[in-house]
C-alpha positions as CSV (number, residue, x, y, z in Angstrom):
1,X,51.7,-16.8,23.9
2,X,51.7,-20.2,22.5
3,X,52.7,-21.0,19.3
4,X,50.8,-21.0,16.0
5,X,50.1,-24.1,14.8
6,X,52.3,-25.3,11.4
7,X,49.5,-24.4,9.2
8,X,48.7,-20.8,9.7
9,X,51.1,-18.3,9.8
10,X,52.5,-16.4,13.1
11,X,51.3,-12.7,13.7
12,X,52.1,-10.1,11.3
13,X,53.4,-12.0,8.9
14,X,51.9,-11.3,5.9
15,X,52.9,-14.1,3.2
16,X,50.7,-16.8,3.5
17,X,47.9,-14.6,4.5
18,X,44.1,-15.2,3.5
19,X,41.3,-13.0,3.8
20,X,37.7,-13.8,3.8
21,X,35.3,-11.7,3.1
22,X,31.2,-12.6,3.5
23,X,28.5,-10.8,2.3
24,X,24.6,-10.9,2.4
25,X,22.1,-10.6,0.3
26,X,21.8,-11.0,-3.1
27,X,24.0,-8.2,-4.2
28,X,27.9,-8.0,-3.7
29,X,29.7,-5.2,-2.3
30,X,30.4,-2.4,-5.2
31,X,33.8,-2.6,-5.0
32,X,33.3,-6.5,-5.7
33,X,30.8,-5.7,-8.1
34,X,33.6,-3.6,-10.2
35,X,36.1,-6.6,-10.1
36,X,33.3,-8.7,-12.1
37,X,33.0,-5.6,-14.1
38,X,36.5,-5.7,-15.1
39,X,36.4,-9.6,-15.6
40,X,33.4,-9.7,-17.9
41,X,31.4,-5.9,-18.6
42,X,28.3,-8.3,-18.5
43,X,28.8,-9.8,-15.2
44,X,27.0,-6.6,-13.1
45,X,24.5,-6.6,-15.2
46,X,23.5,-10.1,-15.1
47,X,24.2,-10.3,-11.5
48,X,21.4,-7.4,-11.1
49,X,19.1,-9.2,-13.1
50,X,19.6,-12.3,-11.4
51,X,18.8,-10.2,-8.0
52,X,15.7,-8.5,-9.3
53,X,14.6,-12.1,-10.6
54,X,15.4,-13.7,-6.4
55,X,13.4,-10.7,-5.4
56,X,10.8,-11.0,-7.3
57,X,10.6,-15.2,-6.8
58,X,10.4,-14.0,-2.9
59,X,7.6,-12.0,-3.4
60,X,5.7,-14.7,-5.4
61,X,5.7,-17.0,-2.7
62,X,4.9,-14.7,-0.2
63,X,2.0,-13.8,-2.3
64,X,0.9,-17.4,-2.8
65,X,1.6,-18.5,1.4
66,X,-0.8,-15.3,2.5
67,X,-3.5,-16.6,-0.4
68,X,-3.4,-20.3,1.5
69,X,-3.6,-18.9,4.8
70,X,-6.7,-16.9,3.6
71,X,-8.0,-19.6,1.5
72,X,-7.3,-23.0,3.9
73,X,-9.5,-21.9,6.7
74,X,-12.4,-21.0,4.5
75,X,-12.0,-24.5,2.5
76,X,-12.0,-26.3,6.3
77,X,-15.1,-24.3,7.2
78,X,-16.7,-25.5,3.9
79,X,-16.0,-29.6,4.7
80,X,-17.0,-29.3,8.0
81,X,-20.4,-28.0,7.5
82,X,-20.6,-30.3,4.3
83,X,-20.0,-33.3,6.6
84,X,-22.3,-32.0,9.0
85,X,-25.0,-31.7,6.7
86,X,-24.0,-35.3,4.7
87,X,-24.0,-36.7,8.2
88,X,-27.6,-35.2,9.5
89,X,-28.7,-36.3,6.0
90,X,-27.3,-39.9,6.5
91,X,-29.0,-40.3,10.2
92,X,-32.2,-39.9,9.0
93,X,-31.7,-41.7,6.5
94,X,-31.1,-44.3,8.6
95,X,-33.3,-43.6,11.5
96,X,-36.2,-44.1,8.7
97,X,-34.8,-47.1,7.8
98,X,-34.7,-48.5,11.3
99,X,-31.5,-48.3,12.1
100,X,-32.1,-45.6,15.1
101,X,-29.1,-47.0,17.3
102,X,-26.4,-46.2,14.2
103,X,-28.6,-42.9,12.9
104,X,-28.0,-41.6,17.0
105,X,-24.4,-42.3,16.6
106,X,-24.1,-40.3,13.6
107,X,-25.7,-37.6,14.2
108,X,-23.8,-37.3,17.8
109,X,-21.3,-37.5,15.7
110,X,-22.1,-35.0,13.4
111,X,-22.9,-32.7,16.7
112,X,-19.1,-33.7,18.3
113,X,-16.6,-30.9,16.7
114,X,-19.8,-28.0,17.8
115,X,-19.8,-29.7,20.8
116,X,-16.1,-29.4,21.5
117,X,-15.7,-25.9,20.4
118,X,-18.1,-25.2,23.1
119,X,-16.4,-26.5,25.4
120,X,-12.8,-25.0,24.6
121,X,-15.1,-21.7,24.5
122,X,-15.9,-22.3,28.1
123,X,-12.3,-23.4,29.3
124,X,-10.9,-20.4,27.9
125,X,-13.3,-18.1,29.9
């Protein structure tokens, strides 16, 4: 076996030693919980408060990303057909006016994102 190098110590030799120990979550081991207890009598508690607290930050957001992905396509749904509309609106506006080349524009324009759903409907099939 080659040799250790200088820093750490060889096998079984104990001086010299560290130990490492990682946990998850937002809670510590109980036996680590007791060493703050004997520190400080507050320190479990406030660590438990602190968890419930992380928990319950957690849950907010979760709360507030499934409201936006209930919410966003509804609000998309909304501008599109309000831009439809402005834009139908706007063509005849403009087809009255005389402008009939920019009013057929518009409105084709207006017709475009029905138009290509259409056709991804038919790809798909």
């Amino acid at each position: 076996m080659a040799n250790p190098p200088q820093n750490m110590p060889a096998q079984g030799e104990q001086h010299g030693m560290l130990v490492q120990e990682i946990s998850f979550g937002p809670l510590p081991d109980p036996a680590v919980l007791e060493e703050y207890k004997n520190a400080d009598t507050s320190f479990p508690e406030r660590i438990m408060r602190m968890a419930e607290a992380h928990n319950q930050a957690d849950v907010n957001t979760k709360n507030r990303m499934s409201l936006s992905y209930l919410i966003t396509p509804i609000i998309g749904q909304i501008f599109t057909l309000t831009l439809g509309i402005g834009g139908m609106l706007a063509g005849i506006y403009l087809a009255r006016a005389g402008f009939s080349t920019v009013a057929i524009a518009i409105i084709a324009c207006c017709f475009s994102p029905v138009i290509i759903n259409i056709l991804r409907g038919l790809r798909r099939k």
